[in-house]
LOGU-276606 format. One record per residue (C-alpha): residue number from 1; residue in one letter; chain; x, y, z. Coordinates in Angstrom, 2 decimals. Layout:
# residues N
NUM / a / A / X / Y / Z;
...
***
This chain:
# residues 316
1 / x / A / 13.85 / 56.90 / 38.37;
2 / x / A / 11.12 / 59.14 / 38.26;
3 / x / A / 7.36 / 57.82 / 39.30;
4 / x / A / 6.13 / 59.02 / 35.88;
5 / x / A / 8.72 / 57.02 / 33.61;
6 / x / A / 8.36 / 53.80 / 36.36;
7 / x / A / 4.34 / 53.60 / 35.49;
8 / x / A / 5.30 / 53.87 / 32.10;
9 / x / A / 7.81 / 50.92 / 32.02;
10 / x / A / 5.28 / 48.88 / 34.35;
11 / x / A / 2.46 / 49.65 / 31.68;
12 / x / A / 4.54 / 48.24 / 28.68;
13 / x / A / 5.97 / 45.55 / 30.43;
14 / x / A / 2.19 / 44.08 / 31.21;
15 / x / A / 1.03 / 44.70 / 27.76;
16 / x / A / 4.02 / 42.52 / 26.29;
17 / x / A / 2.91 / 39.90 / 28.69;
18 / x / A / -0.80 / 40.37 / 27.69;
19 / x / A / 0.25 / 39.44 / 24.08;
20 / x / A / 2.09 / 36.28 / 24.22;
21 / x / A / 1.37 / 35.39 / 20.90;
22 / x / A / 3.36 / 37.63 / 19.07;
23 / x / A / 5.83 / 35.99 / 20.07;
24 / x / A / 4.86 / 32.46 / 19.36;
25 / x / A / 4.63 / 30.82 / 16.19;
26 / x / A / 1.56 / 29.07 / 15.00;
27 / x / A / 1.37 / 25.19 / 15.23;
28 / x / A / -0.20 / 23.01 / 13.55;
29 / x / A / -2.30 / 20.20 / 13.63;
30 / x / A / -2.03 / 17.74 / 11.01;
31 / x / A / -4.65 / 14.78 / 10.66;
32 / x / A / -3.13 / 11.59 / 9.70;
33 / x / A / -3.92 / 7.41 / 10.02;
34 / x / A / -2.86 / 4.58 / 12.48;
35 / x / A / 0.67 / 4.85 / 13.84;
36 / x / A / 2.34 / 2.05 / 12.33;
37 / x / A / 1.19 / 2.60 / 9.00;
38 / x / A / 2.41 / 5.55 / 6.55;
39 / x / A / 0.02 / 8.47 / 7.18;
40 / x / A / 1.31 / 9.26 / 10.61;
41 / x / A / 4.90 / 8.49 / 10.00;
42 / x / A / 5.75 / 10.63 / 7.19;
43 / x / A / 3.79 / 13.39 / 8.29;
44 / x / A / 6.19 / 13.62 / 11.56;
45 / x / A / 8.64 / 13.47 / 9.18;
46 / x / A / 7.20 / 16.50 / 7.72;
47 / x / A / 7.07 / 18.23 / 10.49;
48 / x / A / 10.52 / 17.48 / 11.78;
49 / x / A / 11.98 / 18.66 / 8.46;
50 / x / A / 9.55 / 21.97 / 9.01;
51 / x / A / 11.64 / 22.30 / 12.32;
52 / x / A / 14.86 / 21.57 / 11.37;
53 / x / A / 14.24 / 24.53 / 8.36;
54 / x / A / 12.47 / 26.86 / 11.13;
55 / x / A / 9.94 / 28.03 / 8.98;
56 / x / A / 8.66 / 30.45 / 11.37;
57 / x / A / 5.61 / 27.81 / 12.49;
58 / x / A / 5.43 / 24.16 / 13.46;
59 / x / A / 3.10 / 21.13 / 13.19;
60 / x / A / 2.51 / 17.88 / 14.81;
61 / x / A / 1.15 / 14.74 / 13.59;
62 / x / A / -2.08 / 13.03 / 15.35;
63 / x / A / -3.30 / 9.45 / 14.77;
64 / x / A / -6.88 / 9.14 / 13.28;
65 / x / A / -8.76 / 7.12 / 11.74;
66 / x / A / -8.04 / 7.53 / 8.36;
67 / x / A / -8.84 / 10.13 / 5.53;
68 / x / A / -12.85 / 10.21 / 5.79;
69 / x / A / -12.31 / 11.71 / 9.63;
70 / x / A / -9.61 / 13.76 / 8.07;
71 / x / A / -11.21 / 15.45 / 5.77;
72 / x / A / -13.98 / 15.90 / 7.66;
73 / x / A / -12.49 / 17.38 / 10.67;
74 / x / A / -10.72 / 19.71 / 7.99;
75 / x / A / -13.37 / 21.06 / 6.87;
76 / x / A / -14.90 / 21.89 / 10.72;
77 / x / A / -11.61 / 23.37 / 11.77;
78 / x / A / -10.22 / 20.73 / 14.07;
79 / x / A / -7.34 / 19.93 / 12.17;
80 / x / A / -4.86 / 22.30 / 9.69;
81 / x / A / -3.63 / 19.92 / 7.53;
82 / x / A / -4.79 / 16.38 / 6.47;
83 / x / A / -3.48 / 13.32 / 4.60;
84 / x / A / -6.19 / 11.71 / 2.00;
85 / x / A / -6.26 / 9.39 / -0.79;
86 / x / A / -6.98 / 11.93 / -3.54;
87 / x / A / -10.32 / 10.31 / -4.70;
88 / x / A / -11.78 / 10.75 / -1.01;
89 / x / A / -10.86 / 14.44 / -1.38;
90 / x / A / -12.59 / 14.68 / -5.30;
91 / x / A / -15.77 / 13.46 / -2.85;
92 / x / A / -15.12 / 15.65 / -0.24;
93 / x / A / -15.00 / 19.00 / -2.71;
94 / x / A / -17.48 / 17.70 / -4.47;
95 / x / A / -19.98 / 16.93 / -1.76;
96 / x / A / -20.64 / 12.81 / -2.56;
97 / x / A / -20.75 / 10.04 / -0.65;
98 / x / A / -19.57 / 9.29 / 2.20;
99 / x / A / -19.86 / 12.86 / 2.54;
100 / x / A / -23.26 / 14.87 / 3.17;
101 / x / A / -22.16 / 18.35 / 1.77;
102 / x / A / -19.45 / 20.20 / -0.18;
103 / x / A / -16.58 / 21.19 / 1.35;
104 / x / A / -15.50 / 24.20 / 0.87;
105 / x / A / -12.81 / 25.51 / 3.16;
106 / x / A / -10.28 / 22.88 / 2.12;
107 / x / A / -7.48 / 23.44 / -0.03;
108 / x / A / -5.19 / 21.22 / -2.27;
109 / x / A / -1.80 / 21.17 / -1.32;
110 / x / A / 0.76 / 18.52 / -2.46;
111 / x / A / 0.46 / 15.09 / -3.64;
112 / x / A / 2.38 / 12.68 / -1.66;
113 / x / A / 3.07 / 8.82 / -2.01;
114 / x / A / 1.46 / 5.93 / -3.84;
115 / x / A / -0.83 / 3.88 / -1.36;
116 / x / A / -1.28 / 0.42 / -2.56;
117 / x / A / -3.60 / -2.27 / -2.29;
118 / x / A / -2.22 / -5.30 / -1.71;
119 / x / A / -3.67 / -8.98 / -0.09;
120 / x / A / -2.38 / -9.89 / 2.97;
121 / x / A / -2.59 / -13.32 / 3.95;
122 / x / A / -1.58 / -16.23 / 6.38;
123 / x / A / 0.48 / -18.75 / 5.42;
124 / x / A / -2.65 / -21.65 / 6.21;
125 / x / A / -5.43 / -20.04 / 4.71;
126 / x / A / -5.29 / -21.59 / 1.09;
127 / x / A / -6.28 / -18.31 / -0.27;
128 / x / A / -3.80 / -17.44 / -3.51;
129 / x / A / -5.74 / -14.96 / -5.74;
130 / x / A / -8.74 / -12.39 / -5.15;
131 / x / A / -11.13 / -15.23 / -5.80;
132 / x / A / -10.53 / -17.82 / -3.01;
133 / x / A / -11.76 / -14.45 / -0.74;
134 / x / A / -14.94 / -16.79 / -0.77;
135 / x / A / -16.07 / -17.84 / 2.16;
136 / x / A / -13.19 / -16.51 / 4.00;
137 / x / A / -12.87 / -14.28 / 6.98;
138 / x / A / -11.49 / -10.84 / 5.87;
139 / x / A / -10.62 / -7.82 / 6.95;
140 / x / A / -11.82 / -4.78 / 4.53;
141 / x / A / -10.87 / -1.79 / 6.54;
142 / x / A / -12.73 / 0.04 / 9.13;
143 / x / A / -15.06 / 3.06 / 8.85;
144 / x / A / -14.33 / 5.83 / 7.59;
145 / x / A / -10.27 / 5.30 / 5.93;
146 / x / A / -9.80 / 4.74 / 2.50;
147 / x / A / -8.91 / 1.88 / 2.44;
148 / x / A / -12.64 / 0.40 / 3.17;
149 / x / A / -14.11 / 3.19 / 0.48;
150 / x / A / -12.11 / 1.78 / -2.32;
151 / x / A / -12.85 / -1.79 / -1.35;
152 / x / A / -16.73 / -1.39 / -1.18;
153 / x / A / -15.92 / -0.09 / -4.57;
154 / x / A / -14.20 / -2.82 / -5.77;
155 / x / A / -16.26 / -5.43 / -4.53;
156 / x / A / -19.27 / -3.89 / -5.86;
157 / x / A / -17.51 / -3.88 / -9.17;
158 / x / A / -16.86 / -7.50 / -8.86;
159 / x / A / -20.70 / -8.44 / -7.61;
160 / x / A / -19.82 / -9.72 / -4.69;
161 / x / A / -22.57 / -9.70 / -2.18;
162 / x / A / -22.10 / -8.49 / 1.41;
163 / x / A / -22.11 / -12.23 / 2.41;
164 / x / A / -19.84 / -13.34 / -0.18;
165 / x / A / -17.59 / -13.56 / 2.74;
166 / x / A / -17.01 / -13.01 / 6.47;
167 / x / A / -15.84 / -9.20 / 6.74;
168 / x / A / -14.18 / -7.50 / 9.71;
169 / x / A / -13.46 / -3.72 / 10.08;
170 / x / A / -10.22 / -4.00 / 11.80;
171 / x / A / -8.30 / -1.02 / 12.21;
172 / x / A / -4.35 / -1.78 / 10.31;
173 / x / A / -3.03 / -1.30 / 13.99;
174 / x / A / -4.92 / -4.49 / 14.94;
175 / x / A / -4.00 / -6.38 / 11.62;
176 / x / A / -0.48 / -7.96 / 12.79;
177 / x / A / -2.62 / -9.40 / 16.13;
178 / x / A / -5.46 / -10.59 / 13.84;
179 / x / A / -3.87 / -12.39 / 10.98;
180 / x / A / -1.43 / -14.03 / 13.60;
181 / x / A / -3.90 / -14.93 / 16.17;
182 / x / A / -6.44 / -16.73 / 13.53;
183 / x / A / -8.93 / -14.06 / 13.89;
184 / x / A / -8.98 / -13.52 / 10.11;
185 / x / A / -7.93 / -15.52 / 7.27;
186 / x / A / -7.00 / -12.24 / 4.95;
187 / x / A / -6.91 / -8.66 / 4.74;
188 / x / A / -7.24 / -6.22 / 1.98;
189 / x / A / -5.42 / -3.20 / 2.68;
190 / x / A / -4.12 / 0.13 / 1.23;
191 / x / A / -0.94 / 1.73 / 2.56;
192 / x / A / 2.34 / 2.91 / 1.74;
193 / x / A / 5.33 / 0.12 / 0.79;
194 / x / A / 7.69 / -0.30 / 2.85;
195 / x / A / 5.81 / -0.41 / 6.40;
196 / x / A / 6.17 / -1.36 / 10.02;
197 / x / A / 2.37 / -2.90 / 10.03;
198 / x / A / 3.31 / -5.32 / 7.47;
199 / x / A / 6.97 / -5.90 / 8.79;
200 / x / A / 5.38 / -6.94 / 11.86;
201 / x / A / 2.83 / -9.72 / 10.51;
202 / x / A / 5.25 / -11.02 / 8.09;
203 / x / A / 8.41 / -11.31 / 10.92;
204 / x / A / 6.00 / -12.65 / 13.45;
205 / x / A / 4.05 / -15.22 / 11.73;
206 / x / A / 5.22 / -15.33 / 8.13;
207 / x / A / 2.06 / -13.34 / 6.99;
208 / x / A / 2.17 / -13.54 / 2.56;
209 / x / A / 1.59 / -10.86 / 0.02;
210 / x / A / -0.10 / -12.03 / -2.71;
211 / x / A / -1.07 / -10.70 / -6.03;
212 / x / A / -4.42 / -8.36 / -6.15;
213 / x / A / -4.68 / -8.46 / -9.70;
214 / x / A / -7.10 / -10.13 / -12.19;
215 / x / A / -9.07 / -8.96 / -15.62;
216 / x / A / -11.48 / -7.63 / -12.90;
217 / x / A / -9.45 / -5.83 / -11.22;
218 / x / A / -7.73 / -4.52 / -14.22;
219 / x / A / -11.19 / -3.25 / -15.55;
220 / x / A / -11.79 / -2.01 / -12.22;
221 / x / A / -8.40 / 0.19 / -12.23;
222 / x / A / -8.94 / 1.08 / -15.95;
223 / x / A / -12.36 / 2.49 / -15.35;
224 / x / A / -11.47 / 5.79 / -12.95;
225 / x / A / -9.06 / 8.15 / -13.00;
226 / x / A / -8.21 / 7.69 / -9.59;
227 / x / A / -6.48 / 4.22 / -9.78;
228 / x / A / -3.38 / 3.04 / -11.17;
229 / x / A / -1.45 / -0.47 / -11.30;
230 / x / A / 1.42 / -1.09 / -8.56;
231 / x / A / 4.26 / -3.45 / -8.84;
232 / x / A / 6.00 / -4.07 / -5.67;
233 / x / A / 9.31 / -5.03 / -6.38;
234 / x / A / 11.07 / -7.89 / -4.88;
235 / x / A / 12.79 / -7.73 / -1.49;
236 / x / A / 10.15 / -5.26 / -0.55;
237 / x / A / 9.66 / -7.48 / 2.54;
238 / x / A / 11.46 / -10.28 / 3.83;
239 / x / A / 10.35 / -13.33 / 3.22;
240 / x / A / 9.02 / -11.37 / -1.49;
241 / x / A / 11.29 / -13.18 / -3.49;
242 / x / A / 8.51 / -12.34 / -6.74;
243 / x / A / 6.72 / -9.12 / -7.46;
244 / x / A / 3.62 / -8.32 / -6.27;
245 / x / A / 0.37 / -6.87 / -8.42;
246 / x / A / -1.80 / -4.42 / -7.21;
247 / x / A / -3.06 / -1.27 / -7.45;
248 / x / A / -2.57 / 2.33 / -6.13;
249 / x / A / -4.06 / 5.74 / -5.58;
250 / x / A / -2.20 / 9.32 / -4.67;
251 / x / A / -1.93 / 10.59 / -1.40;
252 / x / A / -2.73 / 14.57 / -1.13;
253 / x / A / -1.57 / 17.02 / 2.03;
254 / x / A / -4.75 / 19.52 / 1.85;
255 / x / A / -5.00 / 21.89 / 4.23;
256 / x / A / -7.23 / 24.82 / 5.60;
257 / x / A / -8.26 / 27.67 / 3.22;
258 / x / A / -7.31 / 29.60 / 6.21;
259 / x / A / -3.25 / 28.82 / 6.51;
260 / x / A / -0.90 / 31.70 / 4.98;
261 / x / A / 0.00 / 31.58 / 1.53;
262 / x / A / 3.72 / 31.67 / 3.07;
263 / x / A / 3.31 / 28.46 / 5.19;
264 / x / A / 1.81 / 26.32 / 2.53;
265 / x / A / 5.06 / 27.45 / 0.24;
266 / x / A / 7.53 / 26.39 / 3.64;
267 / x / A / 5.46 / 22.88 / 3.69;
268 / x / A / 6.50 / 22.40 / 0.31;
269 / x / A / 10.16 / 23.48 / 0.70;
270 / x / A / 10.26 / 21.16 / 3.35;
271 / x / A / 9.03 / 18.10 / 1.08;
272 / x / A / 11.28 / 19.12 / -1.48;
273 / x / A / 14.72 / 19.97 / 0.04;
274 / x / A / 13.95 / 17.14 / 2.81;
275 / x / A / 13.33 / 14.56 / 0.47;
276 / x / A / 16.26 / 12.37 / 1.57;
277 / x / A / 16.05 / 12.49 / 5.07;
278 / x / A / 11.85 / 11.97 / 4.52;
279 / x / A / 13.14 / 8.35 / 2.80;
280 / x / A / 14.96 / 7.44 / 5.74;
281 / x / A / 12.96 / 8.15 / 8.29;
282 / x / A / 9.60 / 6.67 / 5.94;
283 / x / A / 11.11 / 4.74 / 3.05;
284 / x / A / 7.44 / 4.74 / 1.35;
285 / x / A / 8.29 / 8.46 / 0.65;
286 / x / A / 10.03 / 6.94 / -2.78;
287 / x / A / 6.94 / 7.75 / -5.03;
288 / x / A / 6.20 / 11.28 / -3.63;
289 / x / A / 6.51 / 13.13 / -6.93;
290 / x / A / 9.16 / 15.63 / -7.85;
291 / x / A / 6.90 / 18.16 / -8.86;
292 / x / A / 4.08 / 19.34 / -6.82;
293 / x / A / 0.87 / 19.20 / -8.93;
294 / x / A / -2.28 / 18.47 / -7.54;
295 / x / A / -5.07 / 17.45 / -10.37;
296 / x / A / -8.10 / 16.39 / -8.10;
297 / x / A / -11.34 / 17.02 / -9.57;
298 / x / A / -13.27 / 19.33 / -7.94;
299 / x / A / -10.71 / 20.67 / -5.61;
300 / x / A / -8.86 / 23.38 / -5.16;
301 / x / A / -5.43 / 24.27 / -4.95;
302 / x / A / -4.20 / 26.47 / -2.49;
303 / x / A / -2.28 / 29.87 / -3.73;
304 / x / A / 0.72 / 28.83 / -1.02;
305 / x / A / 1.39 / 26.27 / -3.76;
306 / x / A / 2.58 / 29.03 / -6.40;
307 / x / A / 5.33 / 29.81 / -3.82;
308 / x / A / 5.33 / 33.28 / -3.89;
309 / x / A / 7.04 / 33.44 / -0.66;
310 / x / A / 11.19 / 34.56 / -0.46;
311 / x / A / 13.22 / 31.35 / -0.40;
312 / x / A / 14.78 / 32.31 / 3.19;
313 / x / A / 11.09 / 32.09 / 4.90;
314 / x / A / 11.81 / 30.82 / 8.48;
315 / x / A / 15.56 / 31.10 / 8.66;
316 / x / A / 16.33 / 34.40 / 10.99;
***
């Protein structure tokens, strides 16, 4: 080989190095809840179906926690992807509380699952309905999930004072030692239904579900768009032999104004043609919709969702 053609070869070879990313595909991050709830679950779920598809990028699930961080650490470009109950993300486009300004690089994707509120409670702690909350020690979520946004709604709508009990801001990963160890008498708390946080207090210490539903609460649900009523059926859990009342709000995947129209359109494939194997892995995936409409006020949707992207994306 000739010098000229050898400098040549050595020249292209380093510039192919000096561009690894051509060859790599983009990953993800994907903002999500406590472990052993729902959030962070079902989005590795997601992900694994996004692999199993090749898609042509990847994502990974990280614990937070809970939609308030999510959607805030959307919109500064930590994360690619978050999970949110849908009225947090209404606030979060629309710049209210808890959040201090619009936020404007986040995109609508897909709604996802019903998270319900339901009222956890040991077996000893006399407490039946909403009411007998009085006086008791509770847990009501902590800072910054959804979960403790819609109950400081709720309990406003009620009048209930800040002292009208004893509240804790236990993170649901702490709930099963809480409830079982005597550190709390109840706990009000939104997730998806079936889940390991809930299979663990009732299998350990016979934790209760109870009904969250009165003309309050009903008035409550009525009053915003965000809400709906929940029956969990029997058999949900272990030791349900009756349905419980409650109440639910829709999970939404948002994600970066920045991801590819194409990507969006292979997250949604990946809902859609890996529904069954999402149920097994998460069996709260049940009430993700068939069709993937998001109708948030004040957000908006990402042009991915259209799917103007060839059905074959990824496989090659």
């Amino acid at each position: 080989m000739s010098r000229i053609p050898a400098i040549i070869l050595l020249i292209f070879v380093a510039s192919w190095a000096w561009h690894p990313a051509r060859s790599e595909a983009p990953h993800y991050l994907i903002g999500t809840g406590s472990k052993g709830a729902t959030f962070y679950p079902l989005a590795k779920a997601i992900c694994k179906e996004v692999a199993r598809l090749r898609m042509g990028f990847t994502c990974e699930a990280v614990s937070t926690p809970g939609s308030g961080f999510n959607l805030k650490a959307l919109q500064r470009g930590d994360f690619d992807l978050a999970f949110s109950q849908s009225f947090l993300l209404a606030r979060a486009a629309q710049g209210e509380p808890p959040f201090t300004d619009r936020h404007d690089k986040i995109r609508a994707i897909a709604p996802l699952h019903l998270e319900v509120f339901t009222l956890a409670i040991r077996p000893d702690s006399g407490v039946r309905q909403l009411d007998d909350l009085l006086g008791r020690r509770v847990n009501i979520g902590n800072q910054g999930s959804g979960s403790r946004a819609t109950i400081e709604q709720l309990l406003q709508s009620l009048d209930w004072s800040p002292a009208a009990f004893s509240a804790y801001d236990l993170k649901s990963a702490d709930l099963p030692a809480a409830l079982c160890g005597g550190q709390i008498d109840a706990a009000i708390y939104s997730t998806g239904h079936p889940n390991d946080i809930y299979r663990r207090m009732i299998d350990d210490c016979g934790v209760r579900l109870v009904d969250l539903w009165s003309d309050k609460v009903e008035k409550f649900v009525d009053a915003s768009w965000q809400y709906e009523s929940v029956v969990l059926p029997p058999d949900t859990y272990s030791n349900q032999t009756l349905a419980v009342r409650g109440f639910g709000t829709r999970v939404i995947l948002s994600g970066s104004v920045s991801l590819p129209d194409c990507h969006v359109a292979g997250l949604l494939r990946a809902i859609r043609q890996g529904r069954v194997r999402l149920l097994e892995l998460v069996p709260a995936a049940r009430s993700i919709p068939l069709r993937a409409e998001t109708d948030v006020p004040g957000a908006t949707t990402h042009p991915g969702v259209l799917g103007a992207c060839p059905e074959h994306l990824g496989e090659h």
